[in-house]
C-alpha positions in Angstrom: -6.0 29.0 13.3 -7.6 27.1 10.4 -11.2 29.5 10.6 -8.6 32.4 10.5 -6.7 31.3 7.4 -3.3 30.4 9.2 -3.4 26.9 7.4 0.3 26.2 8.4 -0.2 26.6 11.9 -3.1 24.8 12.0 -1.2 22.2 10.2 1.5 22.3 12.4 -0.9 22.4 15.9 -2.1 19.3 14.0 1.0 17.3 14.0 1.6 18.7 17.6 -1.6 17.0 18.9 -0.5 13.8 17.3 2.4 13.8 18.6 1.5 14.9 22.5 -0.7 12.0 21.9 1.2 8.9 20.8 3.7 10.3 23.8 1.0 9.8 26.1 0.3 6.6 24.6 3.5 5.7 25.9 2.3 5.3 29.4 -0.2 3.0 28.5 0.7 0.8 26.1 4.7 0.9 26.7 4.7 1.6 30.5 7.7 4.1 30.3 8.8 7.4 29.3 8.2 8.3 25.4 11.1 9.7 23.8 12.2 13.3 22.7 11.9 13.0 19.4 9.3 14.7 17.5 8.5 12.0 14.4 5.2 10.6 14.3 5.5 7.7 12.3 8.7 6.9 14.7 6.6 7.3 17.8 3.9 5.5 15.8 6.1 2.6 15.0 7.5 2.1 18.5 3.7 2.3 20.0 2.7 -0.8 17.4 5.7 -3.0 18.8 3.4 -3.3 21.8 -0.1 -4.2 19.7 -1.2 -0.5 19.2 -2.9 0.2 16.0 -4.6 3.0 13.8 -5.6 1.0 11.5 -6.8 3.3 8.7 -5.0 6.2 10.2 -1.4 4.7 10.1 -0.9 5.2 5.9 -2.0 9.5 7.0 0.3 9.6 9.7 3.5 10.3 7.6 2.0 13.6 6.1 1.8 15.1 9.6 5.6 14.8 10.0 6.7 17.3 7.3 4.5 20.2 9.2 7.0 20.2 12.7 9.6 21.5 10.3 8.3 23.7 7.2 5.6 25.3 9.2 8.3 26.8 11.3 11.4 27.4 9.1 12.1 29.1 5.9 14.8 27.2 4.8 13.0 24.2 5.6 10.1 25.4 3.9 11.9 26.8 0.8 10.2 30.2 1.1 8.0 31.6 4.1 6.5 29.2 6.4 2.6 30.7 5.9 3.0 29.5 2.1 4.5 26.3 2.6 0.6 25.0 3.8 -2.3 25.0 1.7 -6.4 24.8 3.0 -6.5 21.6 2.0 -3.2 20.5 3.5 -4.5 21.7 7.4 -7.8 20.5 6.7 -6.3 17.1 6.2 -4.0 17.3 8.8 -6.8 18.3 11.4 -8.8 15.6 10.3 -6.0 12.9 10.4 -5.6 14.6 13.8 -8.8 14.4 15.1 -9.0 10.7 14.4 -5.8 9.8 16.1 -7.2 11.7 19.4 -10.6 9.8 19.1 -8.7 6.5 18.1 -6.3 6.8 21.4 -9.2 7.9 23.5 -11.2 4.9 22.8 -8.3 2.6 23.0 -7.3 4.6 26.8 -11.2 4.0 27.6 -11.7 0.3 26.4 
């Protein structure tokens, strides 16, 4: 999505990996169930509770949350969704991303 200039879906596939990922965190480090909700800081917080930590990553995580809603709806957006995102937005949003997944990878392995 990114290569083919759809930065808000990219942005929003972002926050969608983050989030499928602190869920699964929730077998691991919570031993239950995560819940339906779709904020990452929210999931975030209720994963550290239990000694989880991104360290650097955990001030980057509340940008994510803003891309479940405006990347999908205009009135959240205040105008169409594909101009609520900007390259630089999705390219920080992959990034921040890509470190949580590496970061919960290496915490699954160790």
């Amino acid at each position: 999505m990114f290569n083919a200039g759809r930065y808000f879906r990219a942005a929003f596939l972002a926050q969608q990996a983050v989030e499928k990922v602190l869920k699964a965190l929730f077998f691991t480090v919570r031993r239950e169930e995560p819940p339906r909700l779709h904020t990452v800081t929210e999931l975030y917080s209720m994963l550290k509770e239990h000694g989880f930590s991104l360290s650097e990553l955990e001030q980057q995580l509340s940008m994510l949350n803003k891309y479940y809603t405006i990347t999908r709806c205009p009135d959240a957006a205040n105008g169409l969704p594909r101009e609520s995102v900007d390259m630089l937005e999705a390219e920080r949003a992959i990034k921040v991303a890509i470190g949580v997944i590496e970061h919960a990878r290496r915490s699954i392995q160790g």
